[in-house]
C-alpha positions as CSV (number, residue, x, y, z in Angstrom):
1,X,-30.9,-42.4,-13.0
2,X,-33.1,-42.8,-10.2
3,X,-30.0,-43.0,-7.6
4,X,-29.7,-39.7,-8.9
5,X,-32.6,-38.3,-8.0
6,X,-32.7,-39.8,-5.0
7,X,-29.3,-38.1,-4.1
8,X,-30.6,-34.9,-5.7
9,X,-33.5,-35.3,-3.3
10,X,-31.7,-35.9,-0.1
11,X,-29.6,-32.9,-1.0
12,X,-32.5,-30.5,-1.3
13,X,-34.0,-31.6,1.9
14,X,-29.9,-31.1,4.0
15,X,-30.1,-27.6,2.3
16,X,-33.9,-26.9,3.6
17,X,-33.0,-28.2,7.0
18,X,-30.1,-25.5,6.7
19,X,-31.6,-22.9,5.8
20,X,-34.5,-23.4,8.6
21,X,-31.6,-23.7,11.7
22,X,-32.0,-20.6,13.7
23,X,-28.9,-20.0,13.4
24,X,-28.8,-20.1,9.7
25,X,-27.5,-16.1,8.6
26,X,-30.0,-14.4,6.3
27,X,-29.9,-14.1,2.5
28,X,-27.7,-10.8,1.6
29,X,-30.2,-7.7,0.9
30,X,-30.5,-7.0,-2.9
31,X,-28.3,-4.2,-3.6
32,X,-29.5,-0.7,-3.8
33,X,-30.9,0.5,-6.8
34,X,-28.3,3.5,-8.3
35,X,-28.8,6.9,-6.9
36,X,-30.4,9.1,-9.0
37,X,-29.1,12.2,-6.8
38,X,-26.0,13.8,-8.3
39,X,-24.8,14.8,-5.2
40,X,-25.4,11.9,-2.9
41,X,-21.9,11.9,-1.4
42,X,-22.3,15.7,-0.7
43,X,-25.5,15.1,0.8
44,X,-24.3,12.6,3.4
45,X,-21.3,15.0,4.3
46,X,-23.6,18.1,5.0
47,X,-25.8,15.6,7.4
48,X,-21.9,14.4,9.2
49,X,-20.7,17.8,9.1
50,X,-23.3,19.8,10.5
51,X,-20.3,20.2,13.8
52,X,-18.3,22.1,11.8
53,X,-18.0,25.8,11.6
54,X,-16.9,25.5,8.0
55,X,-17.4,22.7,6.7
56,X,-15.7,19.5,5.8
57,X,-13.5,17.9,2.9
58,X,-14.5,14.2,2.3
59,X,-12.6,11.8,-0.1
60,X,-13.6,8.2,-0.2
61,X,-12.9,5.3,-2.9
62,X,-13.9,1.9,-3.8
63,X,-10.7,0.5,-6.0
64,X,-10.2,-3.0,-7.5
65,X,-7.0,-3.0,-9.1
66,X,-5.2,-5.0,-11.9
67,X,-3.7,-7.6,-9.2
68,X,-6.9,-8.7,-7.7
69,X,-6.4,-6.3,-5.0
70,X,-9.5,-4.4,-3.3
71,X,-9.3,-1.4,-1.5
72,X,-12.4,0.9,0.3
73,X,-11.3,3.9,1.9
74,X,-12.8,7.0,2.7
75,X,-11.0,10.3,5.1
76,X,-12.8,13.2,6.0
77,X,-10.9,16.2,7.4
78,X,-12.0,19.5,9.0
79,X,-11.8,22.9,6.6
80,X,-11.1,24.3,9.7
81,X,-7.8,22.1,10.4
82,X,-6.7,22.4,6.9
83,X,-6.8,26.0,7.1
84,X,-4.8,26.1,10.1
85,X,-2.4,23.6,8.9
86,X,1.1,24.7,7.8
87,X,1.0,23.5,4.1
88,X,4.7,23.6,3.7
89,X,4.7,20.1,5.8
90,X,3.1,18.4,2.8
91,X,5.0,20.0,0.2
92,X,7.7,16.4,0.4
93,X,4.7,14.4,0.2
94,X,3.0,16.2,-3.0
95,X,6.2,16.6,-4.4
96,X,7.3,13.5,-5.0
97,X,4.5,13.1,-6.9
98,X,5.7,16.1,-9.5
99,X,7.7,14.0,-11.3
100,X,6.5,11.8,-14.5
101,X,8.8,8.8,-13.8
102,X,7.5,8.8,-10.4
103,X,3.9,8.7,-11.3
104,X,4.7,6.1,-14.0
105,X,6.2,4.4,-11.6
106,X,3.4,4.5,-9.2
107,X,1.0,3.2,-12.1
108,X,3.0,0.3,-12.8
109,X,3.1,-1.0,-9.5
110,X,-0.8,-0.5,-9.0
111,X,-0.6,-2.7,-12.3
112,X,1.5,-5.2,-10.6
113,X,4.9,-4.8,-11.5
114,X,6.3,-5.3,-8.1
115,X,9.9,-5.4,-8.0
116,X,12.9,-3.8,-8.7
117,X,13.8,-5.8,-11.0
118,X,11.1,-6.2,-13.2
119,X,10.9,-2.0,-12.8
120,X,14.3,-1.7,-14.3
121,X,13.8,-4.2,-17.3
122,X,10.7,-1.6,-18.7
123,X,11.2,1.2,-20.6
124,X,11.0,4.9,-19.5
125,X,12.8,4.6,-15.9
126,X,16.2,5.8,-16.8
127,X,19.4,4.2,-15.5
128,X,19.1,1.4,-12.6
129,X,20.8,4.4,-10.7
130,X,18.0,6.8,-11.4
131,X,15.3,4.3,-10.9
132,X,15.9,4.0,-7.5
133,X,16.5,7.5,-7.1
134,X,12.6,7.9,-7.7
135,X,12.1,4.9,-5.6
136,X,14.0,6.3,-2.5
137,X,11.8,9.6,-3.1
138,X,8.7,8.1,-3.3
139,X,9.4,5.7,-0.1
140,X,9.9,9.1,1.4
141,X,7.4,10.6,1.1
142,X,5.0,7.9,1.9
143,X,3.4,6.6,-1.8
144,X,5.5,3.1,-1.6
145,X,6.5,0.8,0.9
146,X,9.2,-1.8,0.7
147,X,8.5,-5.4,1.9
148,X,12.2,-6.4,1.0
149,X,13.8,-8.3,-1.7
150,X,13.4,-4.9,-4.0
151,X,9.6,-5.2,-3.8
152,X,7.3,-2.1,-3.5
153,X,3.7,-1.6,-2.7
154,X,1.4,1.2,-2.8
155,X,-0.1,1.5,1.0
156,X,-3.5,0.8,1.2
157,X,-4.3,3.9,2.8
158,X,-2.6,6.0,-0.2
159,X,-4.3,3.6,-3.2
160,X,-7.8,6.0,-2.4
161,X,-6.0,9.1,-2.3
162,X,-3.5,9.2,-5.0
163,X,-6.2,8.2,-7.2
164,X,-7.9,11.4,-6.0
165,X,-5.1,13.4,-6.3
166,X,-5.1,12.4,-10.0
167,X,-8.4,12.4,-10.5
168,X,-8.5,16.5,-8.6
169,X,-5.5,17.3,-11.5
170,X,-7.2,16.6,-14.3
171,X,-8.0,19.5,-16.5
């Protein structure tokens, strides 16, 4: 026992020589207690887009998914520049998503499910032929990206704003 504690000891003295190096980084700060403002994220975007005529659009995430996989994103556009945009160039992009297998299929790859074979042994994705049908159209249009071998990934830049897509179609 007391080779224990004199290991224990020697320990505690290496980790207080540590911590009093220089260059030794500081302790994290304790997180920050919850905001109590309802509209803290529309707060912060009035103070950013105070050099806008008309305002700003703002989406921004913070997603852990199923698969271990963490994602922080955030986009802010001009009102301006969205009302000057020609919509009809996004109409591929928000169409693909106007199809129930292809949001399924979206949601099961967030899940994991990764290739496609293991897509085509689930129910609710048709034939093999009309799987990748939905595949090809959501490759497209920008909500999955092949790495080969038949696997599919959501981008990382599309994991924030799908969800908000959803999330903005919910009744």
């Amino acid at each position: 026992m007391e080779s224990l504690e004199t290991r224990v000891s020697a320990l505690e003295q290496q980790l207080a020589e540590l911590i009093a190096r220089p260059d030794h980084p500081a302790p994290p700060a304790p997180p920050a207690p919850p905001s109590t403002d309802t509209f803290w994220a529309l707060e912060g975007l009035r103070a950013h887009a105070a050099d806008f005529a008309h305002g700003a659009v703002l989406f921004t995430g913070t997603v852990d998914l199923p698969t271990g996989e963490h994602y922080d994103w955030q986009h802010g556009t001009a009102v301006d520049d969205l009302l000057e945009a020609d919509w009809a160039d996004s109409a591929e992009t928000l169409g693909a998503l106007g199809h129930p297998v292809r949001l399924l299929l979206l949601r099961r790859v967030l899940a994991g499910v990764r290739t496609a074979a293991e897509l085509a042994a689930e129910e609710g994705f048709g034939t093999t032929g009309q799987l990748y049908h939905h595949l090809r159209q959501l490759v497209a249009a920008g909500w999955l990206r092949t790495s080969g071998r038949g696997r599919y990934a959501v981008p990382g830049e599309r994991v924030v704003a799908l969800l908000v897509i959803l999330s903005g179609a919910r009744r």
